[in-house]
C-alpha positions in Angstrom: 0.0 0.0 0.0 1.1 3.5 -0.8 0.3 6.5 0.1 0.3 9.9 -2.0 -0.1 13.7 -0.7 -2.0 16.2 -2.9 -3.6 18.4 -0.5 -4.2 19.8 2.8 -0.5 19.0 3.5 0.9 22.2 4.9 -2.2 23.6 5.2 -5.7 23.0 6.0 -7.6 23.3 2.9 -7.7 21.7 -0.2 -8.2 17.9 1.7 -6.8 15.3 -0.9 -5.1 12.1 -0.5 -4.1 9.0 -3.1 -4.2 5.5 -2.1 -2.4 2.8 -4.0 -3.2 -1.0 -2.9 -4.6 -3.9 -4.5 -4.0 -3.0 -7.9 -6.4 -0.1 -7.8 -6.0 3.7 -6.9 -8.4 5.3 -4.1 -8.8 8.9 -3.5 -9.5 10.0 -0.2 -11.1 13.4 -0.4 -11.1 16.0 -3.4 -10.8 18.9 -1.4 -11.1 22.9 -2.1 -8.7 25.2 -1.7 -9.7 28.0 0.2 -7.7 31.3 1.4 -5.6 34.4 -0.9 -7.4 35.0 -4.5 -3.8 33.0 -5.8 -4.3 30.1 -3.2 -8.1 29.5 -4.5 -6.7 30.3 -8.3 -5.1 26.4 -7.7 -8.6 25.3 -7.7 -8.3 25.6 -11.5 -4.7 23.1 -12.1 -5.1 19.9 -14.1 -4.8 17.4 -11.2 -1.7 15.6 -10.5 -2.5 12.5 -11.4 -4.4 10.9 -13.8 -8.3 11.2 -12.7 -9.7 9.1 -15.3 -7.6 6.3 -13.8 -9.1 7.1 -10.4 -11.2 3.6 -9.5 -13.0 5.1 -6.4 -13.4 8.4 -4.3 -14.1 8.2 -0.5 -15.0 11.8 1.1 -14.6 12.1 4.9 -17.6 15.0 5.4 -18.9 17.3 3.4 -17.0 20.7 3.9 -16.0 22.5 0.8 -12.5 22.0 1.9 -13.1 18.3 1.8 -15.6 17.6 -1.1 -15.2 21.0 -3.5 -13.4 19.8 -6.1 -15.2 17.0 -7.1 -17.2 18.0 -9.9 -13.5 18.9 -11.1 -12.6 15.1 -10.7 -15.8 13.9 -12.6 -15.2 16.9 -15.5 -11.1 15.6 -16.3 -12.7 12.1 -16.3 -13.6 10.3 -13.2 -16.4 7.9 -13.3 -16.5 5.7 -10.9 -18.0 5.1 -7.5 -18.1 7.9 -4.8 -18.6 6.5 -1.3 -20.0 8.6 1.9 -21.5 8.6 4.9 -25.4 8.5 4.5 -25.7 12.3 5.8 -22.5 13.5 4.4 -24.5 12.3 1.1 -27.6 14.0 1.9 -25.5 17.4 2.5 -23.3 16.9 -0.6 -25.6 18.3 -2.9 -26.5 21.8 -0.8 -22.9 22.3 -0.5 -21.3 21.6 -4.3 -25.0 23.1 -6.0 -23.9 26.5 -3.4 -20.3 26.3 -4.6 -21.4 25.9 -8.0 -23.9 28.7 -8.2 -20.9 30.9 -6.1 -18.6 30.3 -8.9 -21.3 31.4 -11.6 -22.1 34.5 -9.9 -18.3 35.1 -9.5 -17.7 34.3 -13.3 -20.3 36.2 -14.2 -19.4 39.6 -12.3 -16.1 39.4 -13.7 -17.1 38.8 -17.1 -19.3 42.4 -16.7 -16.3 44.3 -15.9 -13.8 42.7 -18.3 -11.9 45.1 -20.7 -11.1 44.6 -24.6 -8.6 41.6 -25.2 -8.9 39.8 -21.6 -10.2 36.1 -21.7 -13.7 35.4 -20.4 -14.4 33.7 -16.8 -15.0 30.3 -16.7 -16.9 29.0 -13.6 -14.6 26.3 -11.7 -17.7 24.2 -11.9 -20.9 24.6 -13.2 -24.6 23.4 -11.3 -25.2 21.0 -14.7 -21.8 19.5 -13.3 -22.2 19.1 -9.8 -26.1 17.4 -11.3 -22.7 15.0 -13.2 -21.5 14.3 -10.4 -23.9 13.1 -7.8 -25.3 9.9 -10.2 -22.3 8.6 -8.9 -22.3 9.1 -4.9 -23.4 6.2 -2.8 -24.1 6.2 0.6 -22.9 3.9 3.2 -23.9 4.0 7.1 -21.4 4.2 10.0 -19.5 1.2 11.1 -20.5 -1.4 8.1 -17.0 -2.8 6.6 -17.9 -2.4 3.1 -15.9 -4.3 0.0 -15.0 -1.8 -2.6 -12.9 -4.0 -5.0 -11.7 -7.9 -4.1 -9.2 -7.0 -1.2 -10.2 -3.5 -0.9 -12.6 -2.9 2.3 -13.2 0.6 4.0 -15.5 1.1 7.2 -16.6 4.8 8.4 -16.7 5.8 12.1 -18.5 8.9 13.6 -15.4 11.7 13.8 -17.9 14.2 15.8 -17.2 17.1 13.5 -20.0 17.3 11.5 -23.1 15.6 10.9 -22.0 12.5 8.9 -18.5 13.3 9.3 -16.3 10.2 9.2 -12.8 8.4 10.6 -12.1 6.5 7.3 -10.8 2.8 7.8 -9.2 1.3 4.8 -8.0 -2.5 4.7 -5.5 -4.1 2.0 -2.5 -6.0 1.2 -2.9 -7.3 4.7 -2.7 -3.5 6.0 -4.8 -1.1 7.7 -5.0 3.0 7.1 -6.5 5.5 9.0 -7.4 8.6 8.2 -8.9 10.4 11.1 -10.7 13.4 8.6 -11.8 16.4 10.8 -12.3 15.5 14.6 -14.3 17.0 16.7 -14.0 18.0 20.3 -15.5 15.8 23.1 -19.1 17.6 24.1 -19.8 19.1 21.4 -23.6 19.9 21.1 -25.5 17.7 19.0 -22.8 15.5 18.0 -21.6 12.6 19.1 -17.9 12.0 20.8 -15.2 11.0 17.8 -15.0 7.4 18.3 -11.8 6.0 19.2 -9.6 3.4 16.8 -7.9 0.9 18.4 -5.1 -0.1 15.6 -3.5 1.3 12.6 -0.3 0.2 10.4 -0.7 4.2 9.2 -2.5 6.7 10.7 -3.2 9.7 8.5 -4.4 12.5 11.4 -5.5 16.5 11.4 -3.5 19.2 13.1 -5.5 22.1 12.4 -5.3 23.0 16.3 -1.8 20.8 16.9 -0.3 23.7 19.0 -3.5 25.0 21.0 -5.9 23.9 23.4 -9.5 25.3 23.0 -11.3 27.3 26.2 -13.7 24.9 28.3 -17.0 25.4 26.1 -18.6 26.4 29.2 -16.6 29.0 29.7 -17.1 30.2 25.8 -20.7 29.9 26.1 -20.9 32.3 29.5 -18.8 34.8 27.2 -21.1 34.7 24.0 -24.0 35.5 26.3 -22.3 38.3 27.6 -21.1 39.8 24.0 -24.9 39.6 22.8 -25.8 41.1 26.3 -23.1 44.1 25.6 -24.2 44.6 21.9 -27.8 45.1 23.5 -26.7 48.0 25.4 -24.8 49.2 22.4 -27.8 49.0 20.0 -25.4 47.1 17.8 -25.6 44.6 15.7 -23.8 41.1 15.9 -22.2 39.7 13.0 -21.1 36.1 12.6 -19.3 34.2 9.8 -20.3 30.7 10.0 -20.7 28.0 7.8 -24.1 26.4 7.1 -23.1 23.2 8.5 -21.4 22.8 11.6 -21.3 25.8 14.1 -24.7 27.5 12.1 -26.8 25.0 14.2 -24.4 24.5 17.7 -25.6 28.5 17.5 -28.6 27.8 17.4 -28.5 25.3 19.8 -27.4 28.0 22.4 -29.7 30.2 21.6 -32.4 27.6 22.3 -30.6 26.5 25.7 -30.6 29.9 27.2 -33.4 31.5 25.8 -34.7 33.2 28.7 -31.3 33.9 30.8 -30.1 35.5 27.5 -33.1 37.4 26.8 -32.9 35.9 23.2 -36.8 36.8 22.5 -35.7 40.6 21.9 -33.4 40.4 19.2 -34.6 39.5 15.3 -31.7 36.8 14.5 -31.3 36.2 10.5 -30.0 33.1 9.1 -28.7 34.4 5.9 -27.5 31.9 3.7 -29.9 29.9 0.8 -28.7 26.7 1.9 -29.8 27.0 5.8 -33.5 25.7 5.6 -31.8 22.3 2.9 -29.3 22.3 6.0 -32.4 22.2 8.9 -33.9 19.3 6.6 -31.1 17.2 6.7 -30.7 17.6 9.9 -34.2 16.6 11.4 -33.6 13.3 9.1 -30.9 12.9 11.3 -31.9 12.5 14.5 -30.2 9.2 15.2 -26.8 11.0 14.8 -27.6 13.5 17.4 -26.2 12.6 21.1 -28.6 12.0 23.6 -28.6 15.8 25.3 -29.6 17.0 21.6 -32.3 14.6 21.0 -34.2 16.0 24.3 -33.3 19.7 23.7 -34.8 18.7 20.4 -38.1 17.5 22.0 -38.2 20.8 23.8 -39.2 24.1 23.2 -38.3 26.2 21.7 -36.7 24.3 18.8 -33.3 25.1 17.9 -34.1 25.4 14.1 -37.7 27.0 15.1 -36.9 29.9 17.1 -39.8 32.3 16.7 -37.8 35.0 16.0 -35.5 32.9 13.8 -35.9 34.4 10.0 -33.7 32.0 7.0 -33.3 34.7 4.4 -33.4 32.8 0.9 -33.5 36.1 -1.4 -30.4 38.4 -2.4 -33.2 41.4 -2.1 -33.8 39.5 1.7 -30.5 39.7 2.6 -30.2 43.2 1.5 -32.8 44.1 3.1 -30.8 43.1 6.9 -28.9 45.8 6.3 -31.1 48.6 6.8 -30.7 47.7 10.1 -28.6 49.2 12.6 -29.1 47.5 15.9 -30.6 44.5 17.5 -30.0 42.0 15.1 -27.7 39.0 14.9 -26.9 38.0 11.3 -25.4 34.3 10.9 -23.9 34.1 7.5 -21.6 32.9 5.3 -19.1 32.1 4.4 -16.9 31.0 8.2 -13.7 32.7 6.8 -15.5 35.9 5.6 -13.7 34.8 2.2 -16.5 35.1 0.1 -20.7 35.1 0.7 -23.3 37.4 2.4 -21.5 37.8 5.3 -19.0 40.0 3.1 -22.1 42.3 2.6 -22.9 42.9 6.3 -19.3 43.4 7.0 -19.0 46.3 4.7 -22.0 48.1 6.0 -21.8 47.2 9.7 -17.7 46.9 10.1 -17.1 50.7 10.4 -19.8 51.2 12.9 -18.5 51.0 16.9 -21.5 49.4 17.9 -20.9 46.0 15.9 -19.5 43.4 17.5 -18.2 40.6 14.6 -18.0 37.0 16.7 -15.6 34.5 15.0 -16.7 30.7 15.8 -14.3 28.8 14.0 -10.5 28.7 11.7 -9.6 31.4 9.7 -7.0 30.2 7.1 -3.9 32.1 6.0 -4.9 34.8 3.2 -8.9 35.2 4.3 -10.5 38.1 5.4 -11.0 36.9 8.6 -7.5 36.0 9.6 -6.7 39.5 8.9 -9.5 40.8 11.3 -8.8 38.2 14.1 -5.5 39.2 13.9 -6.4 43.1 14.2 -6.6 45.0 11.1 -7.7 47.9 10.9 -9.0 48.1 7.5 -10.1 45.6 5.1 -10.7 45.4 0.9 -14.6 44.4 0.5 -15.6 44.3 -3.0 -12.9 46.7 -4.4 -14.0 48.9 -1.2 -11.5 50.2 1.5 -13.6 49.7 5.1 -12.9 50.8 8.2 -12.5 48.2 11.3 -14.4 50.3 14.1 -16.4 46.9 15.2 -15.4 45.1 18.5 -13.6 41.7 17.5 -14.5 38.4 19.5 -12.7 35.1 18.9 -14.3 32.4 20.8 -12.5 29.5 19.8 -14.4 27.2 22.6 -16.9 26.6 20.3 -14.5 24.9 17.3 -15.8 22.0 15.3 -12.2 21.0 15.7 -10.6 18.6 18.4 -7.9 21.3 20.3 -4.8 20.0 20.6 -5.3 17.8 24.1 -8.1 16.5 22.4 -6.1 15.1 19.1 -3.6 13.8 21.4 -6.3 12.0 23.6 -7.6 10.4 20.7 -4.3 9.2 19.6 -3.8 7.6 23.1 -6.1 5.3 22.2 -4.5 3.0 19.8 -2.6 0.7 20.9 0.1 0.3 20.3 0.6 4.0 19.0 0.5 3.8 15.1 3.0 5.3 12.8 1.5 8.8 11.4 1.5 11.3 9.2 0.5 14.7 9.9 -2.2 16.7 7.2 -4.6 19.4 7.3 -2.5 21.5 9.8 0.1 25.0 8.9 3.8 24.1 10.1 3.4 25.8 13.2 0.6 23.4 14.3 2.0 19.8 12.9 5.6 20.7 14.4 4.0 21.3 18.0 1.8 18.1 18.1 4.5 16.5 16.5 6.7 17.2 19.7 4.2 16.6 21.6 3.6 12.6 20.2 6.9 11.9 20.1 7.8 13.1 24.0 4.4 10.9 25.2 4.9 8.1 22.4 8.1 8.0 20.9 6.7 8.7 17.8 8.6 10.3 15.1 5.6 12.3 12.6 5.5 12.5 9.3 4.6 16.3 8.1 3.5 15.4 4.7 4.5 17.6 2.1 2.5 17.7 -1.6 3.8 15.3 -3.8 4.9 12.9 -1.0 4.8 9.1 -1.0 4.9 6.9 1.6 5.1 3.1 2.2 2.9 1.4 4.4 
């Protein structure tokens, strides 16, 4: 068996990973790369291998980071099989149809400003292609060890990052891979606990948070009822990139839990993002992937995805309409790196005022326009517009969809013995500090895969 880096290998987009064994070639995710306008122009590169020789994709979850390029795989001449979690199939659709219908618009705008003699904008991937792509999906449930090709077996277990999000087992040539795809933390609302693996002969594993440890979610959840409280007395508004699947609907979840102590009844919250009420649906036909606190909060009232003064803005002429409004709102957008989306809209309008208060929930890459805000700049390019930073900043990193560093090393305590790995999805500074940390506790030497790397197993 051997192993090939393409993506998400010094960095934590762009989630791609080739599999040789048995005679056949398996991709583990087909990943977008997200960050600088020249990061995401890498989107559009021939792949490095040949995808028409591809015999099967396996995605991990359905972030864009993780599933965005498929329609690319399917367009230079994949056809076969695409295997996924059954709820990471359900969401697979909402998020490539989004991405698809994002890169249209985007094609189009540039196309209207384009001067004599430039080329025309081509979409990275049109709707039609993403409609391509999904004949071929097929869904698989959690835990069933599932024959791909003679000698060629994978198994998914819950990862607790997302709702159908997936540790990816892969048996053959008398070996066994893991990739460990996202992780989530322990407690995290609504999902369940990653579930542990026991052995490995390679373990492929995230480092998005290798060098941090996360606040107690407690102690995160205390402070976002006291920035809502403070924008109150501000007559602000609250802004908050998030991405419709993941920390959208642990938000909402909050909301729900303390809806009297936070007073939530007296704000007008807007879920702005066309894909939010798909998102809801899946959810609800979900319920057996919740954890058990969910399921009763769930049963409860009011319902998380049913607040009564919960609007899901569909409409560009909707969404426009939020910002007419200068205080007592709390806008949930996207996209989570305010990269790209609505939320870009509300920044521009609401950003200069001193009222605002902007709440980031979860990683801002290198190159997005969140990193530069979380790391304090004081003005921003929005649509060709210069804008003043006069809004208050949070970062409340307690409510991650990611496992923090004591968490990643936790779950790595758990095989036995400790595994051989490779570290992925993760910038240099992370990897190098879990690194130092496995190999102190395990004796461990890691791997920091690098694009274009090979290795045995």
């Amino acid at each position: 068996m051997r192993v090939h880096f393409h993506g998400a290998a010094g960095e934590v987009t762009g989630s791609m990973h080739l599999v040789e064994a048995a005679g056949r070639r398996i991709l583990i995710d087909c990943g977008m790369v997200q960050g600088s306008p020249e990061a995401e122009a890498r989107n559009f590169a021939p792949f490095p291998f040949d995808a028409a020789g591809i015999d099967a994709l396996v995605l991990s979850h359905a972030h864009i980071d993780h599933v965005g390029r498929v329609p690319r795989l399917t367009m230079a001449g994949f056809d076969g099989p695409i295997y996924a979690q059954a709820a990471t199939a359900d969401l697979l659709p909402i998020m490539l149809m989004d991405s698809a219908s994002l890169a249209e618009s985007d094609a189009e705008r540039a196309n209207r400003k384009r001067k004599p003699g430039q080329p025309e904008a081509m979409p990275l991937y049109t709707r039609e292609d993403v409609r391509d792509a999904l004949k071929q999906v097929r869904p698989l449930p959690y835990a069933a060890r599932t024959e791909l090709f003679p000698g060629v077996e994978i198994a998914f277990r819950d990862a607790g990052h997302i709702l159908g999000s997936s540790i990816v087992e892969l048996w053959a040539d008398g070996r066994k891979l893991v990739f460990s795809g996202d992780l989530g933390m322990k407690g995290t609302p609504i999902l369940r606990d990653p579930e542990p693996v026991r052995e490995a002969d390679l373990l492929l594993m995230e480092s998005t948070y290798g060098n941090r440890n996360h606040r107690q979610r407690s102690e995160t959840v205390h402070e976002l009822g006291e920035i809502l409280d403070a924008a109150w007395k501000d007559r602000g508004n609250v802004l908050i990139p998030a991405f419709a699947v993941g920390r959208t609907q642990e938000l909402l979840y909050w909301f729900a839990r303390h809806w009297d102590d936070w007073d939530m009844a007296r704000w007008r919250i807007y879920l702005d993002s066309p894909m939010a009420s798909k998102v809801v649906q899946v959810y609800d036909r979900h319920h057996e992937l919740f954890d058990a606190e969910a399921r009763e909060v769930w049963r409860g009232t009011p319902n998380p995805f049913r607040l009564p003064n919960l609007r899901v803005t569909e409409t560009a002429e909707e969404s426009m309409s939020i910002n007419r409004l200068h205080g007592g709102a709390i806008i949930i957008a996207g996209n989570g790196m305010a990269n790209g989306g609505r939320i870009l809209h509300h920044m521009r309008q609401n950003l200069p005022r001193r009222q605002t208060r902007i709440v980031f929930v979860g990683y801002q890459a290198e190159g997005t326009i969140g990193r530069r805000l979380v790391e304090g700049a004081r003005w921003v390019r929005i649509h060709g517009h210069d804008v003043r930073v006069n809004a208050h900043r949070h970062t409340v990193g307690g409510l991650s969809a990611h496992a923090d560093q004591q968490g990643l090393l936790d779950w790595y305590a758990g095989f036995a013995p400790s595994p051989p790995l490779a570290l992925v999805h993760g910038e240099d500074i992370a990897r190098e500090a879990l690194a130092g940390e496995i190999h102190e506790r395990h004796g461990v030497e890691a791997l920091l895969a690098r694009p274009g790397m090979a290795l045995d197993v």
